[in-house]
N, C-alpha and C positions, 0 to 999 in steps of 0.2 A: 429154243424151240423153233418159231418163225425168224429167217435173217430174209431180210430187204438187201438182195447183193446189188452191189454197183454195175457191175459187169459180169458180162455171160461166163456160165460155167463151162469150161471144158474139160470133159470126161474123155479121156483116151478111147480111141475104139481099137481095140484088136486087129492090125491091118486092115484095115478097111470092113466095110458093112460087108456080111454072106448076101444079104437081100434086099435088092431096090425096087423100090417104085417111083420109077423117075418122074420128070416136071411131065406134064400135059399130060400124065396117065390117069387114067381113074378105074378102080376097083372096087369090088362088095368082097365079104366072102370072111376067110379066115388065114390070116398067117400065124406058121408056124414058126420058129427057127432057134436053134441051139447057136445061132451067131447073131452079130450085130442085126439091126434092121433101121434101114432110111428109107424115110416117107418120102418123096418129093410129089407125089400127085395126090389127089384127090383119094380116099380110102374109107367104107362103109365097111364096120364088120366086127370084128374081134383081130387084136394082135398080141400074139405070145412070143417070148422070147429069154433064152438062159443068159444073154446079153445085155447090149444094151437099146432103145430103140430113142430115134431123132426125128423130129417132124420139122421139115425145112418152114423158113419162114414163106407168110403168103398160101400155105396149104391148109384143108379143114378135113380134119379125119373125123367120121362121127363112130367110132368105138370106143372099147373094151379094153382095154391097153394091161397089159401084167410083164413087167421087168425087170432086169438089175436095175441098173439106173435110164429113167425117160426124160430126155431132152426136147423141151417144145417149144420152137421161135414161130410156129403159127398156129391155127387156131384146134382144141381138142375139146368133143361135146363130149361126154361119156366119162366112166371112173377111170382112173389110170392108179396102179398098183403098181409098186418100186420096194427092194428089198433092201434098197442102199435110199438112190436120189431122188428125188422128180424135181428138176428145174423148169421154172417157166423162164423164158427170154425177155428183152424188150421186143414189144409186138406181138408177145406169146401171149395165150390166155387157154384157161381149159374151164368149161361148164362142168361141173361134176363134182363127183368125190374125191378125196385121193387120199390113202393110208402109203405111209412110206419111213425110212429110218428118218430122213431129213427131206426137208422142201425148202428151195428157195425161189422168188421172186425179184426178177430183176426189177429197176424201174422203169414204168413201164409196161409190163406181165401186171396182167390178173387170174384169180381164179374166185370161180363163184361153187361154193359145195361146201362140203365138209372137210374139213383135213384132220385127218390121225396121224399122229407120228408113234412107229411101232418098234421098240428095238429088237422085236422078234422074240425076245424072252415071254417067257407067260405071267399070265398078271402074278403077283402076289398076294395072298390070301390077307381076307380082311381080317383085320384086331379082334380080338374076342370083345364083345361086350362087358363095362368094368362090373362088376359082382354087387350088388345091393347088399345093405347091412341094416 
């Protein structure tokens, strides 16, 4: 359920990120994108993606995060939501909740919130009550 990785995870990106937000930038607002998406500056808001999304180390985004799989070697306030991964890095840390297939935590990486691990399927109904006699 929780693995403590040794070393950072890397998830292939599909040639390269569709959408940057390079180093010394800063943004509010909302990204969208049906492709990858890399953080490198500073970013307030909400980020959606059919991809995957990266938050470079040394950067603090304070959002809403919903992905394939979320890559985070710097800091994330807010829930981050993952269909597959959410790794934190060493260095990485996220405030918040996170529901996802799997999470890992480098050493290093914290996360302070909740964590659900979802395999997407839906629950299974509870046992009947056994029958009195």
């Amino acid at each position: 359920m929780f693995q403590k990785a040794k070393k950072d995870l890397r998830i292939p990106v599909s040639s390269g990120p569709e959408t940057i937000l390079g180093s010394g930038t800063s943004a509010e607002g909302s990204i969208t994108s049906k492709g990858d998406i890399f953080i490198g500056g500073e970013f307030k808001g909400a980020i959606k993606s059919s991809g995957n999304v990266v938050i470079n180390k040394g950067v603090k985004v304070e959002a809403q995060i919903t992905a394939v799989n979320v890559i985070i070697h710097g800091e994330v306030v807010g829930d981050v939501t993952a269909s597959e991964t959410v790794e934190v890095g060493n260095g990485g840390g996220v405030k918040g909740d996170v529901k996802a297939g799997s999470v890992r935590v480098a050493e290093g990486g914290h996360l302070v919130g909740s964590c659900t691990i979802s395999t997407g399927e839906p629950p299974r109904p509870a046992l009947p009550k056994p029958k009195e006699q």
